[in-house]
C-alpha positions as CSV (number, residue, x, y, z in Angstrom):
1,X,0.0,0.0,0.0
2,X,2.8,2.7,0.9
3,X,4.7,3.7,-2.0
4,X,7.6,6.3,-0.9
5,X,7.5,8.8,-3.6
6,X,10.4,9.7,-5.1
7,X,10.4,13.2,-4.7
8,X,10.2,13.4,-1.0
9,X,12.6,10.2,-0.7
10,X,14.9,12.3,-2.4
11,X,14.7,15.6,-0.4
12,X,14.8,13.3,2.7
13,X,18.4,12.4,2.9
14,X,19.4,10.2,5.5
15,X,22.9,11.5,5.8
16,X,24.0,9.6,8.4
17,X,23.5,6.3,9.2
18,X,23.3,6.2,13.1
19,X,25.0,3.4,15.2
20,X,22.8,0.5,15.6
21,X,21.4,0.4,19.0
22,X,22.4,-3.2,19.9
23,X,26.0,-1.6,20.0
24,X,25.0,0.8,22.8
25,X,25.0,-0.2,26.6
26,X,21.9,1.2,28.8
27,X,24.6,2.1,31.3
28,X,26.5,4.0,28.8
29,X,26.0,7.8,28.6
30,X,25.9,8.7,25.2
31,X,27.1,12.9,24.3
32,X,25.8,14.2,21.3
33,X,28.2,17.2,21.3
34,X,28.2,20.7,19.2
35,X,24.7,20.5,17.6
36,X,22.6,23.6,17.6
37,X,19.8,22.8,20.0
38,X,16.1,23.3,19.8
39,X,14.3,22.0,22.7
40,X,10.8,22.2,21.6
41,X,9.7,25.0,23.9
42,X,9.7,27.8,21.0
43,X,12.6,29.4,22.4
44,X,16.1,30.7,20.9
45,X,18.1,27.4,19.6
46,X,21.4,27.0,21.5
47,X,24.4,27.0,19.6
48,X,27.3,24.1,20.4
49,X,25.2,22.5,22.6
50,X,25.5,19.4,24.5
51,X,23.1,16.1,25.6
52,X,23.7,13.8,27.7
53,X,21.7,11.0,27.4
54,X,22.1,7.8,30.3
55,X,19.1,4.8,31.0
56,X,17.0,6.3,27.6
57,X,16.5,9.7,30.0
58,X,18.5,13.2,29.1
59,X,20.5,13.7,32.2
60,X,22.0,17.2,31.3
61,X,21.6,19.7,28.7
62,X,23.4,23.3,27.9
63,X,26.1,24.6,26.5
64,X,29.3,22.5,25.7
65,X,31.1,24.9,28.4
66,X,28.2,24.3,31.0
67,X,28.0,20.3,30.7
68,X,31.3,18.3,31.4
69,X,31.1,15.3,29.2
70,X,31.7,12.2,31.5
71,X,34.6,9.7,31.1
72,X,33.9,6.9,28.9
73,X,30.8,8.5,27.6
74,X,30.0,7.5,23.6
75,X,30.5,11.5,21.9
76,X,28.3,12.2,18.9
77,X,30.0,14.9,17.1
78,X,27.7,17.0,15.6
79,X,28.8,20.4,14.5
80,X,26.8,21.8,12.0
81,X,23.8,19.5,12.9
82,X,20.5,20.5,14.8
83,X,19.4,18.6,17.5
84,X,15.3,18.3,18.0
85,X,12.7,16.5,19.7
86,X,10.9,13.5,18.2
87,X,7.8,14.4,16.1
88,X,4.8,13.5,17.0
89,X,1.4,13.0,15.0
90,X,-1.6,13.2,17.0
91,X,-4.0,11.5,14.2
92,X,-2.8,8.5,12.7
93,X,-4.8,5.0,11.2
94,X,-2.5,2.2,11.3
95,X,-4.3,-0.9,11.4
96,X,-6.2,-2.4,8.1
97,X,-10.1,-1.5,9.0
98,X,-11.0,-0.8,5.2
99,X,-10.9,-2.5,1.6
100,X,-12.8,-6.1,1.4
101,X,-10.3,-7.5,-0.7
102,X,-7.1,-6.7,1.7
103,X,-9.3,-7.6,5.0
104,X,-10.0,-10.9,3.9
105,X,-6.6,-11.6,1.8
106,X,-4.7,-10.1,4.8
107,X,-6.7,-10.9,8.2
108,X,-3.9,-13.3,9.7
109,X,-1.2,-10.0,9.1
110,X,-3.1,-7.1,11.0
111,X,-0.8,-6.9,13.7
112,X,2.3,-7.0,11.2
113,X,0.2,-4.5,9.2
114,X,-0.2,-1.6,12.3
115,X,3.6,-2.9,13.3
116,X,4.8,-2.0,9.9
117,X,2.9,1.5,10.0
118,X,4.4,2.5,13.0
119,X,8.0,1.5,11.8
120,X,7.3,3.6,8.3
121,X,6.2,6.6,10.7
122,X,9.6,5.8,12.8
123,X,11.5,6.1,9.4
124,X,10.3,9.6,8.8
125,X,11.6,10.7,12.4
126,X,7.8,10.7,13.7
127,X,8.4,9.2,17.2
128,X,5.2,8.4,18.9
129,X,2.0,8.2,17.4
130,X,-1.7,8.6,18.4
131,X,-4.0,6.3,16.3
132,X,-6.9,7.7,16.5
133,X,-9.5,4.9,14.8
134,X,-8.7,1.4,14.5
135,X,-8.8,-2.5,15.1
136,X,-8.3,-2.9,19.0
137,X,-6.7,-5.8,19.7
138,X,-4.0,-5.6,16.8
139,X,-3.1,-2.3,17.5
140,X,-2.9,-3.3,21.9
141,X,-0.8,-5.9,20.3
142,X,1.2,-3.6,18.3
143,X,2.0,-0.9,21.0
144,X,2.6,-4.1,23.6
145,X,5.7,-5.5,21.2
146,X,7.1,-2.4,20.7
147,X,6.6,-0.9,24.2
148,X,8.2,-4.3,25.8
149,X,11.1,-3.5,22.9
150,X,10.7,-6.9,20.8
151,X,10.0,-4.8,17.4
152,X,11.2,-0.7,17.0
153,X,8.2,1.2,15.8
154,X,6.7,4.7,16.8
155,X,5.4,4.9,20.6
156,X,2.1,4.3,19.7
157,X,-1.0,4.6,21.7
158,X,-4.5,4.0,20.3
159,X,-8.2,4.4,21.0
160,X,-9.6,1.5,19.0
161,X,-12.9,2.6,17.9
162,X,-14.6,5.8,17.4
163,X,-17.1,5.3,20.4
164,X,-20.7,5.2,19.5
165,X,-19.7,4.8,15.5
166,X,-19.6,1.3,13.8
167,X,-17.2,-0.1,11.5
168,X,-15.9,0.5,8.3
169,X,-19.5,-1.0,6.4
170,X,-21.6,0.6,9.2
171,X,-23.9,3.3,8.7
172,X,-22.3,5.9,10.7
173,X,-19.1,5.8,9.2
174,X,-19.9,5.1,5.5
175,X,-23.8,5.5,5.2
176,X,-23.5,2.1,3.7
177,X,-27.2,0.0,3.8
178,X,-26.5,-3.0,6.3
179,X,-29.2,-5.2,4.8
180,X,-26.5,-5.9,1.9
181,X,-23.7,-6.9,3.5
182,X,-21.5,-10.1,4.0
183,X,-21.1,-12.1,7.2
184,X,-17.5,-11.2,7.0
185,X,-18.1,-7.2,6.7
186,X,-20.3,-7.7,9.5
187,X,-17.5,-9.4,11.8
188,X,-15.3,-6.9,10.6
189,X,-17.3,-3.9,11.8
190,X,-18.0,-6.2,15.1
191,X,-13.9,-6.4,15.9
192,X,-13.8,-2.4,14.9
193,X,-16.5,-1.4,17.0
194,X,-15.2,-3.3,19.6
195,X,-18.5,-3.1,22.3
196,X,-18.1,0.4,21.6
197,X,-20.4,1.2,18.5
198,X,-23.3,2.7,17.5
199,X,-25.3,0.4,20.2
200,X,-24.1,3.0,22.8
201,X,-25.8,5.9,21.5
202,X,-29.3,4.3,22.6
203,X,-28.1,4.1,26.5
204,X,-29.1,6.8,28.8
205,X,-25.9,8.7,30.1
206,X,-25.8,6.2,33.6
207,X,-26.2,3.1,31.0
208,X,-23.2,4.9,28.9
209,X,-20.8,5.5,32.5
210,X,-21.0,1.9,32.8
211,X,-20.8,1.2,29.0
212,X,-17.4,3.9,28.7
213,X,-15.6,1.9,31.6
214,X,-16.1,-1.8,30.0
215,X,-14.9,0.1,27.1
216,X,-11.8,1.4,28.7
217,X,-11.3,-1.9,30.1
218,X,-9.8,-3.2,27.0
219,X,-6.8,-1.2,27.3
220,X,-7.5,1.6,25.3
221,X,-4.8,5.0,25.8
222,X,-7.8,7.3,25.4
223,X,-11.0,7.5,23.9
224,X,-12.4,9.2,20.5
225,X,-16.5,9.6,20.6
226,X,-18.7,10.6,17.7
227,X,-19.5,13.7,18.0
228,X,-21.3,14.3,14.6
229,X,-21.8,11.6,12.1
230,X,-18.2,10.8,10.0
231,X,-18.2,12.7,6.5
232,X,-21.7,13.6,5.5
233,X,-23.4,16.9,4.5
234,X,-25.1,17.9,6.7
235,X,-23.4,16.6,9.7
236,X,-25.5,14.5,12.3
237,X,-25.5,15.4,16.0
238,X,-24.3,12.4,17.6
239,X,-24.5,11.8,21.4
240,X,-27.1,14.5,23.6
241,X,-25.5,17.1,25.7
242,X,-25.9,14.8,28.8
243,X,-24.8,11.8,27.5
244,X,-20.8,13.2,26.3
245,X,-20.5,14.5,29.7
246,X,-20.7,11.7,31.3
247,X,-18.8,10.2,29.0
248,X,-16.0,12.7,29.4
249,X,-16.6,12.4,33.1
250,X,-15.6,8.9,33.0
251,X,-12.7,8.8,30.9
252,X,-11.2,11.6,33.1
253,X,-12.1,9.5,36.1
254,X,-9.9,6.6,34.5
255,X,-7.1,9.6,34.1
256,X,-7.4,9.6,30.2
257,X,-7.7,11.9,27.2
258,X,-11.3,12.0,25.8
259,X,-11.4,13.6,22.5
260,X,-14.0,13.8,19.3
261,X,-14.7,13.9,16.0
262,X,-17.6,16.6,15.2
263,X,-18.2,18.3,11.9
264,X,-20.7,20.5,12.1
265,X,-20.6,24.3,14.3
266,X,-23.0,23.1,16.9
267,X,-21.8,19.7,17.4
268,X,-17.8,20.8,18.3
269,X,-19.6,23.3,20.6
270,X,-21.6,20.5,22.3
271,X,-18.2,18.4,22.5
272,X,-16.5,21.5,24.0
273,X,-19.0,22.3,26.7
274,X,-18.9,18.9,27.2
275,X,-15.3,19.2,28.7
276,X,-13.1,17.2,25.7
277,X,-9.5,17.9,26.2
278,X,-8.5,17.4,22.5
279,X,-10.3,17.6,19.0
280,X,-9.6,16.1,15.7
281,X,-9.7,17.8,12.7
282,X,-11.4,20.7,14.2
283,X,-11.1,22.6,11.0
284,X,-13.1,20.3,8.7
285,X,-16.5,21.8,9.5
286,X,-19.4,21.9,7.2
287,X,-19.5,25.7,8.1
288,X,-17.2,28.1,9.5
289,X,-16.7,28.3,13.3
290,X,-18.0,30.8,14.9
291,X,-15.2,33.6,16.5
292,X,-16.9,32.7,20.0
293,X,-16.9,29.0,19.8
294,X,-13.1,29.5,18.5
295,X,-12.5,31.6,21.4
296,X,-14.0,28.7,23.8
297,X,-11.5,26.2,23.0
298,X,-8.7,28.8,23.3
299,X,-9.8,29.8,26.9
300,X,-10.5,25.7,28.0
301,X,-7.0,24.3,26.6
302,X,-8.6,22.2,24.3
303,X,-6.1,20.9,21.8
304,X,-6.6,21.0,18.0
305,X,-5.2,18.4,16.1
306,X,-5.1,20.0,12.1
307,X,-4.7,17.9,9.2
308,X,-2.4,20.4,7.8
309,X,-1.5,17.9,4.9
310,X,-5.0,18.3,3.7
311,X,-5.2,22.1,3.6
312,X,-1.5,22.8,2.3
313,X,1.0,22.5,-0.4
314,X,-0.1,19.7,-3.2
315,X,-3.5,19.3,-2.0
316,X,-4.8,22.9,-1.9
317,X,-3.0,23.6,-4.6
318,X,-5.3,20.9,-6.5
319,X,-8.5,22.8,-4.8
320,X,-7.4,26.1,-6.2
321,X,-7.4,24.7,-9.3
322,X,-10.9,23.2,-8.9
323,X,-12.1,26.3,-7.5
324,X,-11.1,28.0,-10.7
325,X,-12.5,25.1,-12.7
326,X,-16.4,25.8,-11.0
327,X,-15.8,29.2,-11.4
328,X,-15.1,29.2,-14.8
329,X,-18.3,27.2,-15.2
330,X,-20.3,29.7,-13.0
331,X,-19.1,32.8,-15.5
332,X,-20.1,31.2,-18.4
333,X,-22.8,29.7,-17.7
334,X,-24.3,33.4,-16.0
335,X,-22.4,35.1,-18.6
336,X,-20.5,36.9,-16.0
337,X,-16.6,38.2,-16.8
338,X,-14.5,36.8,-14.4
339,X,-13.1,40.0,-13.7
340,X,-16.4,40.9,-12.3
341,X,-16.4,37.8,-10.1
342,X,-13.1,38.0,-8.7
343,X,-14.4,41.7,-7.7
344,X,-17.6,40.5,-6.0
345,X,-15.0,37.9,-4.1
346,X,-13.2,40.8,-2.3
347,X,-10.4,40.7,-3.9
348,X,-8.3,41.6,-7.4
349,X,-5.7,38.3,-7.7
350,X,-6.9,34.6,-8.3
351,X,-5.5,33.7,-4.9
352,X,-7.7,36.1,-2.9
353,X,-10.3,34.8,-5.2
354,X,-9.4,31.4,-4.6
355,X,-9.4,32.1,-0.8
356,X,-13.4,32.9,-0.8
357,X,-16.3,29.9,-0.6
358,X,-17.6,28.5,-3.6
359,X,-20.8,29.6,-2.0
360,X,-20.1,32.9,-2.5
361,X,-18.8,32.5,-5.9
362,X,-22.6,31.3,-6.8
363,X,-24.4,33.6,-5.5
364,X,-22.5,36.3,-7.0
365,X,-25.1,36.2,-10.2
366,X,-27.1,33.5,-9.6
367,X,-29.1,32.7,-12.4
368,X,-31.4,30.9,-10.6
369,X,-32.0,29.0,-6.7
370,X,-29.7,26.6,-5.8
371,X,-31.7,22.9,-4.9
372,X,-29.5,21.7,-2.2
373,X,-28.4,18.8,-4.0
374,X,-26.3,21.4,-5.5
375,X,-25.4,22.4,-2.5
376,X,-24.9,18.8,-1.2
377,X,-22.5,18.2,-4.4
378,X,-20.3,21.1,-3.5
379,X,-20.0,20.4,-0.1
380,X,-16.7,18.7,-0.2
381,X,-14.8,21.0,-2.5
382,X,-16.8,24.2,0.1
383,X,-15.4,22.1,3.1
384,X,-11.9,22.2,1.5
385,X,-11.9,25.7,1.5
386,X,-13.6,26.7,5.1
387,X,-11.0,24.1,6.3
388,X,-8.4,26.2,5.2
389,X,-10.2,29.5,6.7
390,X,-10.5,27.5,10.2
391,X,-7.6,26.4,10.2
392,X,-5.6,29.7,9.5
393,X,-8.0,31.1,12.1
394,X,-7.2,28.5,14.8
395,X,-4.2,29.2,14.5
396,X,-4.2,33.0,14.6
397,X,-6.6,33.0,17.7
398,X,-3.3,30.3,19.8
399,X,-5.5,27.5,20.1
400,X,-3.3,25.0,21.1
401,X,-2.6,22.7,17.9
402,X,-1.0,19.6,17.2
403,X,0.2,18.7,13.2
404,X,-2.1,15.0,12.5
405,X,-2.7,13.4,9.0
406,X,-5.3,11.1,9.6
407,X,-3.3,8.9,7.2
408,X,-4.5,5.3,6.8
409,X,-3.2,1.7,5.5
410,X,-6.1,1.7,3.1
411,X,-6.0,-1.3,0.3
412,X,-2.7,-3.7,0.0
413,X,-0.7,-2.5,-2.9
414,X,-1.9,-5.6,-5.8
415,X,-5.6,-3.9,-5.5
416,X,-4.7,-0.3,-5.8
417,X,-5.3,1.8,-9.3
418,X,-2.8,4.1,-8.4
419,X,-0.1,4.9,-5.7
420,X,-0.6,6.0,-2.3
421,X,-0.6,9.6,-2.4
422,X,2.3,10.8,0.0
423,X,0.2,13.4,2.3
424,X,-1.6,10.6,4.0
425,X,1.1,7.9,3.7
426,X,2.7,6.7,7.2
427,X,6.0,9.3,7.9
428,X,5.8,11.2,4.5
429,X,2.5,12.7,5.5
430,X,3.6,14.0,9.1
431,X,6.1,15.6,7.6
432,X,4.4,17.2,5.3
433,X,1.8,18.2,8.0
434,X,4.3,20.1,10.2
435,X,5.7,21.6,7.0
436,X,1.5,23.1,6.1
437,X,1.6,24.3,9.8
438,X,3.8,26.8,8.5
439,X,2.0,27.5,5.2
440,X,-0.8,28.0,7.4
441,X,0.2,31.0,9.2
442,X,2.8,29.3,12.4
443,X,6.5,30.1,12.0
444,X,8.7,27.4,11.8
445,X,9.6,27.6,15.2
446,X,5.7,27.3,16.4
447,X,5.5,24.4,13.8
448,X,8.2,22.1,15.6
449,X,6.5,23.2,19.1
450,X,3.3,22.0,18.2
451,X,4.8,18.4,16.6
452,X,6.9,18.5,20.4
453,X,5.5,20.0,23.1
454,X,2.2,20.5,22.3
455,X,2.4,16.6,20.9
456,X,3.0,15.4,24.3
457,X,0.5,17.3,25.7
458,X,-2.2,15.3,23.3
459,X,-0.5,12.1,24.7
460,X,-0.5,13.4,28.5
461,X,2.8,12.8,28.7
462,X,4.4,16.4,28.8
463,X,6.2,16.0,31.9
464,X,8.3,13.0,30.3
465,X,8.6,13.9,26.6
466,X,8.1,16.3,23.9
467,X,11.4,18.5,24.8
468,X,14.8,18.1,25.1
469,X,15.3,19.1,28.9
470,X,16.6,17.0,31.8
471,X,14.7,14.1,33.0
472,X,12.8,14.0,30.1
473,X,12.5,10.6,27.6
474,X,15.4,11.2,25.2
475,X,13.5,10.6,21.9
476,X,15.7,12.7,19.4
477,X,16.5,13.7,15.8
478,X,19.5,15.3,14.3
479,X,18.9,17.2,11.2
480,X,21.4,18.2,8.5
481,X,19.9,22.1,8.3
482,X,18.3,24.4,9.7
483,X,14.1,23.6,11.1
484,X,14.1,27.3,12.0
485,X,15.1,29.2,8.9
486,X,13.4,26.6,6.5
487,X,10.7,24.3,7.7
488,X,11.3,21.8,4.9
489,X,14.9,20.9,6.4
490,X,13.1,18.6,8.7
491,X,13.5,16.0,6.1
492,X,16.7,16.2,6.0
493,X,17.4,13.6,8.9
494,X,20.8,12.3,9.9
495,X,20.0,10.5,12.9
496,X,17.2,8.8,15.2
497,X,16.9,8.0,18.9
498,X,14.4,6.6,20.6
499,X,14.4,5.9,24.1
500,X,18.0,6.9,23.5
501,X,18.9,4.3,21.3
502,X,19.8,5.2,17.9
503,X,17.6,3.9,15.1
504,X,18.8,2.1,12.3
505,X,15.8,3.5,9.9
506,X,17.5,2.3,6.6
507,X,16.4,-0.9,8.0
508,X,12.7,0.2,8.6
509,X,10.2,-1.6,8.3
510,X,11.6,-4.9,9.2
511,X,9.1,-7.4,7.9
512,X,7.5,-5.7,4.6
513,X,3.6,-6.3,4.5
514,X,2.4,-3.0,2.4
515,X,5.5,-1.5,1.7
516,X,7.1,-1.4,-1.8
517,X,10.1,1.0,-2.1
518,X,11.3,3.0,-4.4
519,X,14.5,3.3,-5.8
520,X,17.1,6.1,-6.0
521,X,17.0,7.8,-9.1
522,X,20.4,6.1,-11.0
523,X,20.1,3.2,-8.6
């Protein structure tokens, strides 16, 4: 299923290959000495820096006068180099939970499958991972091996199902109509759902307390509820107002995040009032958020994970263009120049044209009223672009935001028309995501923060990782450039350390399920 494509292979050189880590000794501190530090809290980056790293924990950090190097200690040189925290992606899919042909042909893999995802994400430098929608017991099985160390792979923690949804052939997540459906689909939407699915949004909120814990019991990392239906237009409320808080009540009581997926205005507000610590694409809403409701999550803390890779670079560019496609059709078909539209948009150049809603753009000259299947068949190319307007307003208002792809295994390679693209393949599209951070209005220094620090803080795990300061996890990249002055040179990755071990990611992933590379140009 995941292709690498050649261009990003090529602008992500691996220009160093790191030291196995079967050759380093827990008890061995290893100094990674003269890189040009930035610690993830959005701060100036340190020049000739040193980290010491002993037990997978940084023990010291400063400058190289400041922090003697101990005797016998394993030195990294690494002048010229920048030393950053892990990444982090907040919104991942790494189990199989869709395509009939690769569920069936493929059901004995899906731990290898979810393995293999988070070692492709590991490649890319993306350290831990929150899978935000999934198969439960392949990915507890995943994150168990890797956690106990038997198989490398991304820190992963998952939520299984998206509470009070079904699986990928139910009627809440695909509208499909259950009456057609194999016996197979069926027990694959029973392992998705998990005792979690669309059952529970019949229970009164006490019924739901008890409902949430059994849940929970499974050994979930946090919980994702249905706010809304998935993708349709117009969005669904999902739970009542009294059934997500308890829901949220009882997932705080168990010490966990409780997050949701809600596309519509009024269904993120009920989630927010509802006390959610984190949302998922909170951009992606049928219409714009309202400055108050924006202003809500600011002032509650609540985390927004973006799909920046969705809204940025290669795929707005390809909305732009289909924007400017529909418009073309509206002027000619209303017989309107498209000078005058672009006027009536607010704005004399095609990007600031570009930037307003199709909806506007129709009823500039309207030669008649829109039926609202019309308005039902624009809604996804509409969403694009009020995606894009949340986002960049998000951002602007400092709601706390974490990069995410919502990137997925999808079908195995042999049944796939054409290659995975690489904005929501595992590792290419986090990078790509922290990259459209910037594109959307963060500098690059906010960008790494919020794939850090604010990454951490999705996982609830800011006091042990996310920055490179004492006594913190020592999950670590060395880059060959510059994050700061170019946000792209995050691709250019010499070195990974996880747990303080260096990562040999040429190696990565170890037992090939999806993955087909590519090779080198001249190779």
């Amino acid at each position: 299923m995941f292709l690498i494509p050649i261009a990003l292979l090529a602008a992500f050189s691996l220009a160093g290959r790191p030291l196995p880590a079967r050759a380093q000794h827990p008890d061995t501190t290893l100094a990674i000495v003269g890189a040009t530090l930035i610690d993830g809290n959005g701060g100036a980056p340190v020049a000739d820096a040193v980290v010491l790293v002993r037990g997978g924990l940084i023990t010291a950090v400063g400058s190289r006068g400041a922090v003697p190097i101990p005797k016998g200690a394993r030195v990294i040189l690494a002048t010229g180099q920048y030393l950053v925290p892990g990444f982090i992606d907040t919104n991942v899919h790494l189990s199989l939970y869709s395509g009939l042909e690769s569920m069936a042909r493929y059901e004995d893999r899906f731990t290898d499958i979810a393995i293999e995802g988070a070692q492709l994400q590991l490649k890319y430098g993306i350290t831990s991972v929150r899978d935000s929608y999934g198969m439960v017991k392949p990915l507890k099985e995943a994150r168990d091996l890797i956690n106990r160390g038997t198989v490398p792979g991304s820190r992963l923690f998952f939520a299984g199902n998206i509470v009070g949804w079904g699986g990928p052939w139910s009627y809440t997540f695909t509208g499909t109509r259950q009456e057609n459906l194999s016996l197979f689909q069926e027990q694959m939407n029973d392992a998705v759902a998990a005792g979690g699915g669309e059952e529970l949004m019949n229970l009164t909120p006490d019924q739901l307390r008890v409902a949430i814990n059994k849940y929970l019991d499974q050994g979930v990392d946090f919980v994702k509820y249905g706010g809304t239906s998935h993708a349709f237009f117009p969005a669904m409320l999902g739970f009542s107002e009294a059934a997500q808080k308890a829901l949220v009540e009882e997932v705080h009581k168990r010490g966990k995040v409780a997050e949701t997926h809600a596309t519509s205005p009024e269904g993120l507000r009920l989630a927010v009032e509802a006390g959610v610590d984190l949302v998922q694409h909170p951009e992606f809403t049928d219409a714009p958020i309202p400055p108050d409701l924006i202003q809500a999550m600011v002032k509650r803390g609540v985390i927004c994970s973006l799909l920046a890779n969705l809204n940025s670079g290669k795929p707005w560019q390809e909305v732009e263009k289909k924007i400017k496609a529909k418009a073309d059709s509206i002027a000619r078909a209303d017989s309107v120049r498209k000078a005058d539209l672009v006027k009536v948009a607010g704005g004399d150049t095609l990007k600031t044209w570009a930037d307003s809603t199709i909806g506007e753009l129709l009823i500039a000259r309207p030669v008649r009223a829109r039926t609202m299947a019309e308005i039902a068949r624009d809604s996804s190319l509409n969403g694009a672009i009020i995606g894009r307007r949340n986002s960049q307003a998000l951002i602007k208002a400092g709601c706390i935001t974490t990069p995410s792809t919502d990137n997925y295994r999808a079908q195995a390679p042999e049944f796939m028309r054409v290659p995975r693209v690489e904005h929501q393949a595992p590792g290419s599209g986090s990078i790509l995501s922290i990259e459209g951070l910037v594109e959307l209005g963060m500098t690059p220094s906010q960008a790494i923060t919020a794939a850090t620090k604010n990454g951490a803080l999705a996982m609830r795990m800011a006091d042990r990782l996310g920055t490179v300061e004492t006594g913190k996890i020592a999950d670590l990249l060395l880059l060959g450039a510059d994050p700061t002055a170019d946000i792209h040179n995050i691709r250019k990755l010499v070195a990974v350390y996880k747990d303080g071990r260096a990562v040999d990611v040429h190696r990565l992933p170890l037992k090939p399920v999806f993955y087909r590379p590519v090779a080198r140009p001249g190779n």
